[in-house]
TIVO-2410 file (N, C-alpha, C; in nm, 3 decimals):
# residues 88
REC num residu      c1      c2      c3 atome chaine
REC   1      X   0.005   0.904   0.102     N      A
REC   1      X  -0.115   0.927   0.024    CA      A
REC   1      X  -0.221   0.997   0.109     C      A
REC   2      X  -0.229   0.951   0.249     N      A
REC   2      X  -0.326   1.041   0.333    CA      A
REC   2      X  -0.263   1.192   0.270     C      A
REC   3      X  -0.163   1.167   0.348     N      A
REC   3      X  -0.142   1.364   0.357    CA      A
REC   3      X  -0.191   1.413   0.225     C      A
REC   4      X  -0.156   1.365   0.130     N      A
REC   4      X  -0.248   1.417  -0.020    CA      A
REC   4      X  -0.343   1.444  -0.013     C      A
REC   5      X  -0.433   1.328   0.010     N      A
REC   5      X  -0.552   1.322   0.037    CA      A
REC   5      X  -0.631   1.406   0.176     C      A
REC   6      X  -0.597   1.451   0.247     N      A
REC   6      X  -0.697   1.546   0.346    CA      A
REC   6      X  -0.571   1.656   0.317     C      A
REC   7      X  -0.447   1.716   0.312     N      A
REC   7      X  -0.423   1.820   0.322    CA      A
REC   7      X  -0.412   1.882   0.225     C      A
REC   8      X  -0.338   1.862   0.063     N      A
REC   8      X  -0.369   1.910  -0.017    CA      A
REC   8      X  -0.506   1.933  -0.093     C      A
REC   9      X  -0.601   1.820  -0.077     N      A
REC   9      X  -0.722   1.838  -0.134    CA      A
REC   9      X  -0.856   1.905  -0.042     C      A
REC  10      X  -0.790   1.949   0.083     N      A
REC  10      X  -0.862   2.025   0.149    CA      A
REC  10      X  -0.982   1.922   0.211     C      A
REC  11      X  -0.955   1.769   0.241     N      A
REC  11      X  -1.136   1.713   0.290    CA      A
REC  11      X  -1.095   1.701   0.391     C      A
REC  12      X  -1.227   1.669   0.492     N      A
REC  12      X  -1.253   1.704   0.646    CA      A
REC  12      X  -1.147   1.566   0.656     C      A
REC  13      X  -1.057   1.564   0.741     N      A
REC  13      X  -0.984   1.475   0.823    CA      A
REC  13      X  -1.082   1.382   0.893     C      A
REC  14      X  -1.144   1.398   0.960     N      A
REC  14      X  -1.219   1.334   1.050    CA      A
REC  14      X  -1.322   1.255   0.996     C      A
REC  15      X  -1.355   1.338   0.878     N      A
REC  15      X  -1.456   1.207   0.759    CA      A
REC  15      X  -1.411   1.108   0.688     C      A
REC  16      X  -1.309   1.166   0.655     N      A
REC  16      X  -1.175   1.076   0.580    CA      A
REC  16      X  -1.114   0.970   0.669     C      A
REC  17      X  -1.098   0.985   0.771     N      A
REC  17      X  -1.051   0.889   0.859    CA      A
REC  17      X  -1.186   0.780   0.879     C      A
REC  18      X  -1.273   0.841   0.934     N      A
REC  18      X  -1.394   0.761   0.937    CA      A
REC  18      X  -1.417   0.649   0.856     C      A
REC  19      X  -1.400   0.740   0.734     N      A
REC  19      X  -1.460   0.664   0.593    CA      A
REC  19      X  -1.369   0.533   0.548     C      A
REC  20      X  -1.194   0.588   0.595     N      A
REC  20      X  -1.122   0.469   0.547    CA      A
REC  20      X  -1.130   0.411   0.626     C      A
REC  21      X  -1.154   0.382   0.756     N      A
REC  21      X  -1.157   0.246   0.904    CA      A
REC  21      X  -1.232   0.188   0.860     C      A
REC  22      X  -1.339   0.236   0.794     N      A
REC  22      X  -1.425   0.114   0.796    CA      A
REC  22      X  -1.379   0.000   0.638     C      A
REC  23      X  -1.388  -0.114   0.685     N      A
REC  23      X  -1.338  -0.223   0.628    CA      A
REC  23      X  -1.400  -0.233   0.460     C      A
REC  24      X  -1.545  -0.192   0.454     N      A
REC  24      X  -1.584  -0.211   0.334    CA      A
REC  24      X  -1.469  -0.132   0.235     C      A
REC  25      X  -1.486   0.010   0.322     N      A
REC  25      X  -1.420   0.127   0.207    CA      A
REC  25      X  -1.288   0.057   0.192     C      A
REC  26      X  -1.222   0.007   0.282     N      A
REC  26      X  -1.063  -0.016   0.246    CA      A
REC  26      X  -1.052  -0.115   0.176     C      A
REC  27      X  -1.197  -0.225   0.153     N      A
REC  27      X  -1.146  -0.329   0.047    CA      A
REC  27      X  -1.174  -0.256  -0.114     C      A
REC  28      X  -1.289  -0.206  -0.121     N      A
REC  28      X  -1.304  -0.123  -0.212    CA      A
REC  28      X  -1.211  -0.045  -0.270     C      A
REC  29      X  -1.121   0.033  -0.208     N      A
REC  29      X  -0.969   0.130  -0.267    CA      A
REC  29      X  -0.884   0.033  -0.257     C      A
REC  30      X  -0.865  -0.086  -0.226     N      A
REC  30      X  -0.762  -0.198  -0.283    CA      A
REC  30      X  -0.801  -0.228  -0.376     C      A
REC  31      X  -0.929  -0.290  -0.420     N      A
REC  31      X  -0.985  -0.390  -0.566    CA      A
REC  31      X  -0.948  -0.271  -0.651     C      A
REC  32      X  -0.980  -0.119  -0.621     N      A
REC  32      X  -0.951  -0.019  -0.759    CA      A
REC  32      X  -0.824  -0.030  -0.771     C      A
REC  33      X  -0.705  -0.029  -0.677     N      A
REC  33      X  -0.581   0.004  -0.707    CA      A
REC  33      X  -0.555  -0.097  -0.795     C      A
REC  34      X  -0.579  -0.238  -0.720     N      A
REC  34      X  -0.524  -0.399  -0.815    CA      A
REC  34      X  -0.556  -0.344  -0.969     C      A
REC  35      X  -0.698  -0.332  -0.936     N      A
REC  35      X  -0.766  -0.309  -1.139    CA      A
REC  35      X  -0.642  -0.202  -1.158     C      A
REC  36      X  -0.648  -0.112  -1.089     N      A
REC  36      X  -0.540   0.000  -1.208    CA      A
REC  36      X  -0.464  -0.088  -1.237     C      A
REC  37      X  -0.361  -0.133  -1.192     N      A
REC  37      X  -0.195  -0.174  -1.186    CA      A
REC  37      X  -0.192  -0.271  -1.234     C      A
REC  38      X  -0.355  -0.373  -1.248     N      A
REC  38      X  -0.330  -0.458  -1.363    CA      A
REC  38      X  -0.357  -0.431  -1.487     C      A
REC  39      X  -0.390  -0.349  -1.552     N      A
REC  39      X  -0.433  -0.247  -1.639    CA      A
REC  39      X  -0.342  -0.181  -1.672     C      A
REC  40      X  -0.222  -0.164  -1.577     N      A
REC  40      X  -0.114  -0.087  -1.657    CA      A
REC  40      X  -0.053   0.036  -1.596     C      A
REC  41      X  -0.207   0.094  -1.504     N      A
REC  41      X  -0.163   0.235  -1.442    CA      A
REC  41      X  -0.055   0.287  -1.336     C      A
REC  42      X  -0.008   0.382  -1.356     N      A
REC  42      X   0.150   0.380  -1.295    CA      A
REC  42      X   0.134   0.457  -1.240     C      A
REC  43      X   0.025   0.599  -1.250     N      A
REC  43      X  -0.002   0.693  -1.127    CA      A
REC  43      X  -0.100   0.789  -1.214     C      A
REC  44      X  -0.144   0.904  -1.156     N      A
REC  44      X  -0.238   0.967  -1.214    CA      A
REC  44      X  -0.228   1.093  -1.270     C      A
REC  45      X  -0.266   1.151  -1.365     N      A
REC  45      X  -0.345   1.093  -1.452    CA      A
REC  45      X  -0.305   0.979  -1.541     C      A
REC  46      X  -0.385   0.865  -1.548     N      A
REC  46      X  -0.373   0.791  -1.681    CA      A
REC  46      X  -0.481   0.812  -1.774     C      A
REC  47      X  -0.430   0.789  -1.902     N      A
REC  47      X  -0.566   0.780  -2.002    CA      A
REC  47      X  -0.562   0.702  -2.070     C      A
REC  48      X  -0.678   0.617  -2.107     N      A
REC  48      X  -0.709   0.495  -2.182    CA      A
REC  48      X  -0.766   0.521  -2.290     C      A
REC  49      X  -0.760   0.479  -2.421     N      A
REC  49      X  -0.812   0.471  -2.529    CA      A
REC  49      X  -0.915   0.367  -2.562     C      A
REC  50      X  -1.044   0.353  -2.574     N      A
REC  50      X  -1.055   0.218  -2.679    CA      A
REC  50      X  -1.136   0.254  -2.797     C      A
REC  51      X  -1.046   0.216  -2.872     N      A
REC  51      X  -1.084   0.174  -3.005    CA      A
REC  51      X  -1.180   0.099  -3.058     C      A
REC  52      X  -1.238   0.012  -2.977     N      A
REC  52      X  -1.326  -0.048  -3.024    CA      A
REC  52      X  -1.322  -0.204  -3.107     C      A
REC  53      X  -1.396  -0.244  -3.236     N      A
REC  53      X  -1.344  -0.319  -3.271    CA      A
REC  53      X  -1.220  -0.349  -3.387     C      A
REC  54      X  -1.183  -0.213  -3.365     N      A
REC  54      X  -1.014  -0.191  -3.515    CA      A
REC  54      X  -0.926  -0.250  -3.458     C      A
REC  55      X  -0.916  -0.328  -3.324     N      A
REC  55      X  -0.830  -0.390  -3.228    CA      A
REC  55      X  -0.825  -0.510  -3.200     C      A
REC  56      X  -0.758  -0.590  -3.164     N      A
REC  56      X  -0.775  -0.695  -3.087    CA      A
REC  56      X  -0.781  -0.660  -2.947     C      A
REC  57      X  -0.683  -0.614  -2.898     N      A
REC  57      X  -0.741  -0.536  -2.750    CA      A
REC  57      X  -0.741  -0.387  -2.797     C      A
REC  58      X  -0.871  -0.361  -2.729     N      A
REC  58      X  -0.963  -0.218  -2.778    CA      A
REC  58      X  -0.862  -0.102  -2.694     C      A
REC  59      X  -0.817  -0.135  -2.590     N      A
REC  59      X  -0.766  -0.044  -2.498    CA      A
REC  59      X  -0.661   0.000  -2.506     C      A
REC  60      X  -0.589   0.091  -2.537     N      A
REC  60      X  -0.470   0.141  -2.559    CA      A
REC  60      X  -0.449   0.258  -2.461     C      A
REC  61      X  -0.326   0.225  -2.345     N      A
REC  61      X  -0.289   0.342  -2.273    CA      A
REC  61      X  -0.179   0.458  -2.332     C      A
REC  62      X  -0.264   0.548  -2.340     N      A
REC  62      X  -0.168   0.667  -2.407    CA      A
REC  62      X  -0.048   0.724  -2.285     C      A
REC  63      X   0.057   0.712  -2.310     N      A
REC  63      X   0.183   0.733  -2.221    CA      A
REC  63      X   0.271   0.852  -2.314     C      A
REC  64      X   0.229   0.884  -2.421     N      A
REC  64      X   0.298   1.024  -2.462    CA      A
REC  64      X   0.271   1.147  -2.447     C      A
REC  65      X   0.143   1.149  -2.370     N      A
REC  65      X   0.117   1.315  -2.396    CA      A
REC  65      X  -0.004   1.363  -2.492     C      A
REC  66      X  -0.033   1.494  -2.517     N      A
REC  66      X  -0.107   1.492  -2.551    CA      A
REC  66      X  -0.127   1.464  -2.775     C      A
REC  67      X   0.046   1.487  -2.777     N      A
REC  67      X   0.086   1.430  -2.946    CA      A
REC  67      X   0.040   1.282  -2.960     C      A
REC  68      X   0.049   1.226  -2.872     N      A
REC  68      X   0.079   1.041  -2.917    CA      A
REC  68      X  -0.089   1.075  -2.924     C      A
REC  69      X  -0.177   1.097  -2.812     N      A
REC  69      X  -0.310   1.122  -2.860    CA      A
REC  69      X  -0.396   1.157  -2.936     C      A
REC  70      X  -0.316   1.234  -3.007     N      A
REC  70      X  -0.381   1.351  -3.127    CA      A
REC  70      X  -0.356   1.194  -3.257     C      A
REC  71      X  -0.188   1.128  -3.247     N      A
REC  71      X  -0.156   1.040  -3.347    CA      A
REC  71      X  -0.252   0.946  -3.355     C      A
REC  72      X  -0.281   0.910  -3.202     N      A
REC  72      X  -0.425   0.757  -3.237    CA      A
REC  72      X  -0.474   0.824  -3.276     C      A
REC  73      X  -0.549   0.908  -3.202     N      A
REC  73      X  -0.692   0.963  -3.254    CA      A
REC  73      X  -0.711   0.967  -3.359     C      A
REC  74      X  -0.630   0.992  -3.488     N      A
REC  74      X  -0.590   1.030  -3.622    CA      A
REC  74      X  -0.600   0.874  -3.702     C      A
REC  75      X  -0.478   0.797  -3.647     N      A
REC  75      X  -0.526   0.643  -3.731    CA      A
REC  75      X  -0.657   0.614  -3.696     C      A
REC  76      X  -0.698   0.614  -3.565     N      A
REC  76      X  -0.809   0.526  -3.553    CA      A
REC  76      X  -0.928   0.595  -3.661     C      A
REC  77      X  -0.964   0.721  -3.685     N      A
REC  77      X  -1.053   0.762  -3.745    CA      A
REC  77      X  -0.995   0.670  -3.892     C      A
REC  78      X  -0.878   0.714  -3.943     N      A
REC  78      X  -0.851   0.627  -4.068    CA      A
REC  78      X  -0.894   0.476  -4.065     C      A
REC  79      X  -0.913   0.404  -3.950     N      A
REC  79      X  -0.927   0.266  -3.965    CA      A
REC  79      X  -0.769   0.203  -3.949     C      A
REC  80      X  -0.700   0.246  -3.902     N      A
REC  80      X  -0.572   0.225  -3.846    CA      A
REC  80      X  -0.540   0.248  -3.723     C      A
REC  81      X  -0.430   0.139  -3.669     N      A
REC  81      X  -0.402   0.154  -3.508    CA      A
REC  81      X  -0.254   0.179  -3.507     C      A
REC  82      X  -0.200   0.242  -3.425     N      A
REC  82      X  -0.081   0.286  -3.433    CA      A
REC  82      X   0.045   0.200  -3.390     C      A
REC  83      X   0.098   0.122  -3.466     N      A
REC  83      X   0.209   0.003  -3.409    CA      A
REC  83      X   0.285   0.040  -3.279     C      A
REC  84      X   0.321   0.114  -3.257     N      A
REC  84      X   0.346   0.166  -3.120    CA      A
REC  84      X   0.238   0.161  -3.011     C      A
REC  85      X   0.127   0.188  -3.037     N      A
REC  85      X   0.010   0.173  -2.988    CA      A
REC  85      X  -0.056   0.038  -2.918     C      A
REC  86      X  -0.030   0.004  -3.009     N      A
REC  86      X  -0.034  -0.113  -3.021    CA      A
REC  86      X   0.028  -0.241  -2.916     C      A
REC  87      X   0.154  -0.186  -2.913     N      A
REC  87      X   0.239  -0.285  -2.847    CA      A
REC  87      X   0.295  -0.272  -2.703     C      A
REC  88      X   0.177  -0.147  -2.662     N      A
REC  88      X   0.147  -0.136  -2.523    CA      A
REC  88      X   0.113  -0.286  -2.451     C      A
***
């Protein structure tokens, strides 16, 4: 993940290193990872939906693309949630 992170995205090595030694930052990019992965996220991009209150849980992770998105998007305006959707 370093090498991602300073060589493909082009940031200063030496800030980046800095920045992760120190203890605050590294508990900080653990608590985000936990939240993703308990949440569901499997790598990036993810995208989350919420619906609001047409749900019992508002949050729906879209894992099809940009069709399955267009499909919520579509019930939810109807006042419908998508059973597939759903059973994320």
């Amino acid at each position: 993940m370093d090498f991602i992170a300073v060589t493909m995205a082009g940031l200063d090595s030496d800030l980046y290193n800095e920045c992760m030694s120190d203890p605050a930052t590294a508990a900080a990019v653990l608590a985000d990872r936990e939240a993703g992965a308990n949440s569901g996220v499997e790598g990036t991009p993810t995208l989350f939906v919420n619906l609001g209150p047409q749900s019992e849980d508002s949050w729906i992770r879209v894992i099809g693309g940009p069709d399955e998105l267009e499909q919520i998007l579509t019930a939810a305006e109807n006042g419908e949630v998508l059973a597939a959707a759903q059973a994320q």
